[in-house]
N, C-alpha and C positions, 0 to 999 in steps of 0.2 A: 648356544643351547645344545645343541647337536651334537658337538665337542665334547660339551660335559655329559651327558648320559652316555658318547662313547669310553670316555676317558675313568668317570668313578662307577658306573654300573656297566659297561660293555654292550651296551643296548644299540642297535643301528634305525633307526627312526627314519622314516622314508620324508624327505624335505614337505613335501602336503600334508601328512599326517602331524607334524608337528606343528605346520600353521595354523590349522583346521583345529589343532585343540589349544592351539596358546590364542587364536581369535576366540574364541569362547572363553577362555578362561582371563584374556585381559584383550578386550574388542578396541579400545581406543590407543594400547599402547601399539598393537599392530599395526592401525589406519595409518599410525604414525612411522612408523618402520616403513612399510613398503609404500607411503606416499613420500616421493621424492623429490617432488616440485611444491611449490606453491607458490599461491597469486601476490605482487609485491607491489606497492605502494609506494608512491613518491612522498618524503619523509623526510623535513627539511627543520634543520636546527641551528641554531647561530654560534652556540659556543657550549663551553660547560656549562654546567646548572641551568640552562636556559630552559631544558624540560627533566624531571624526575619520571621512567615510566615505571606505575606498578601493577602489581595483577596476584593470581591466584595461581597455584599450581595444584591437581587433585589428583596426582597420576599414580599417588601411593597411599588414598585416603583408606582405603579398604583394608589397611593395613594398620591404621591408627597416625597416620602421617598427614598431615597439610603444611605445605610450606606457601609463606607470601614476599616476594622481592620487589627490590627497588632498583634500576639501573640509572645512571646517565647515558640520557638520550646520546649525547655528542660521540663521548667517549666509548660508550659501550663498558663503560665501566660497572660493576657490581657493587651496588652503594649498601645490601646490607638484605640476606636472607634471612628470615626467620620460619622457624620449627616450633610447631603446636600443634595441639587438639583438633584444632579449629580454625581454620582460616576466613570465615565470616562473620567473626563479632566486630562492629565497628570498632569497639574501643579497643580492642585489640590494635588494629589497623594505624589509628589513631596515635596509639602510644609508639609504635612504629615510627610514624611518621616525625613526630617529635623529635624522638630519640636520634635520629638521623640526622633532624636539625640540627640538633645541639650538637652532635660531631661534628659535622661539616661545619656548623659557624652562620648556617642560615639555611633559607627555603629556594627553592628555584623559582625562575620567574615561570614555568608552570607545572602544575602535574599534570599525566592523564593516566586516566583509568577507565576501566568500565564503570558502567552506571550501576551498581549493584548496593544494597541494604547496608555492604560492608564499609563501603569508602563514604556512606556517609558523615561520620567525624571528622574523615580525612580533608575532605573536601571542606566544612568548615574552617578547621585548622590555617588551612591554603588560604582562603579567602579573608580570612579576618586578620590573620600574622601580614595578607600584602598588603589591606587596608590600612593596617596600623603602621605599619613601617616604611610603606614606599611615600614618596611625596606626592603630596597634591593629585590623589588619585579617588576617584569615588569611588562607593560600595558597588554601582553597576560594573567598574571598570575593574574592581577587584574580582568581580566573579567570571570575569575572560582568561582567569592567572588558574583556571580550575576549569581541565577539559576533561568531556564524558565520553567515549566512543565504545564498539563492538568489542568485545575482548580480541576477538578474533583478528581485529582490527589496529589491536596494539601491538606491532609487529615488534616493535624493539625489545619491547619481556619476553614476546612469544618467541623470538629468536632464541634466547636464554633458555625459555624453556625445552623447547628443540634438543637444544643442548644437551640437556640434563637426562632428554629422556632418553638420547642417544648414547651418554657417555656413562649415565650415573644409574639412573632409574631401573636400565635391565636388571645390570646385575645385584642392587638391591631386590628388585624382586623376587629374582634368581636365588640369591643366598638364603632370603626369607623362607621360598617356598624349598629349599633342601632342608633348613632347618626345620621344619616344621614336619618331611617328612621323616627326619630323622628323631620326633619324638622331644626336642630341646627346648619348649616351650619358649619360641621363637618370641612371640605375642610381652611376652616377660623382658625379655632381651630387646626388642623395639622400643619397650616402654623406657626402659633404664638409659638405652641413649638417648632416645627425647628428652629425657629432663635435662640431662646436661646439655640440652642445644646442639647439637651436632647436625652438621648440614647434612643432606643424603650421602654424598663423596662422604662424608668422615664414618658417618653407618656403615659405610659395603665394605670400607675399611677396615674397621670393627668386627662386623661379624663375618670377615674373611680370619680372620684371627682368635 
């Protein structure tokens, strides 16, 4: 950021001043910047598919952006982002979670998620696709294939998201807020790549160009 107010306006911005007002002006993308640790959990999986983790990401809601992901736990693998309005209608979530199955070819033996309003279809889904298809398993034993934890606490997405807000997020926010002061009705230009789904990486892509 420093770089670029010296490099397109010639501006020299004193390193505090400029954290003192990007903490204001985005509090949670900072915590996340200058906290450099955090607390890690022992986090044990058996193979692929064995757990699906998903979650929320809102680090660019304010901008008309929510994205929701799914990873494999094992692999670390990225099973499938999606870009919306809204990232807390269940049936959103829902159809999500579906659509995933039917690429992969099936469901993992389990999800976790936060316990939130959204993943309630999801959690459904989970539980009634293991009862009906796994053998000789009950309804009580099907709902162990559907785990709820802290968001905070689902380390595997929140690694991902980590990611995103280190790699992707600034400078989406970054590009937003130049355009925005340059009059290009930015707000317009977000909207047009949302619709065609574009992950944030394909946005800052976008409107670098």
């Amino acid at each position: 950021m420093r770089q670029t107010l010296v490099t397109n306006y010639g501006l020299h911005v004193p390193r505090q001043v400029l954290y003192d007002i990007l903490k204001e002006l985005d509090p949670e993308g900072m915590e996340m910047r200058l906290k450099k640790t955090c607390e890690r959990r022992v986090f044990r999986t058996i193979g692929p598919n064995h757990i699906w983790a998903a979650d929320g990401h809102n680090k660019l809601k304010r901008f008309g952006i929510t994205v929701y992901g799914f990873i494999n736990a094992w692999s670390r693998k990225v099973l499938g982002i999606f870009v919306h309005v809204t990232n807390n209608d269940p049936r959103h979530i829902g159809v999500y979670f579906l659509r995933l199955a039917r690429d992969h070819g099936g469901i993992p033996q389990k999800v976790t998620t936060d316990k939130g309003t959204e993943t309630v279809i999801l959690g459904a889904f989970q539980v009634q696709l293991s009862y009906e298809f796994i053998p000789n398993i009950s309804l009580e034993e099907a709902k162990k294939h559907m785990h709820y934890t802290k968001s905070t606490h689902n380390q595997e997405i929140e690694s991902l998201w980590s990611r995103m807000m280190t790699e992707h997020n600034r400078p989406v926010i970054d590009n937003i807020l130049q355009h925005m002061e340059n009059g290009l009705g930015v707000m317009m230009t977000v909207m047009h790549y949302k619709s065609k789904k574009l992950t944030p990486f394909q946005l800052h892509m976008n409107l670098k160009h």
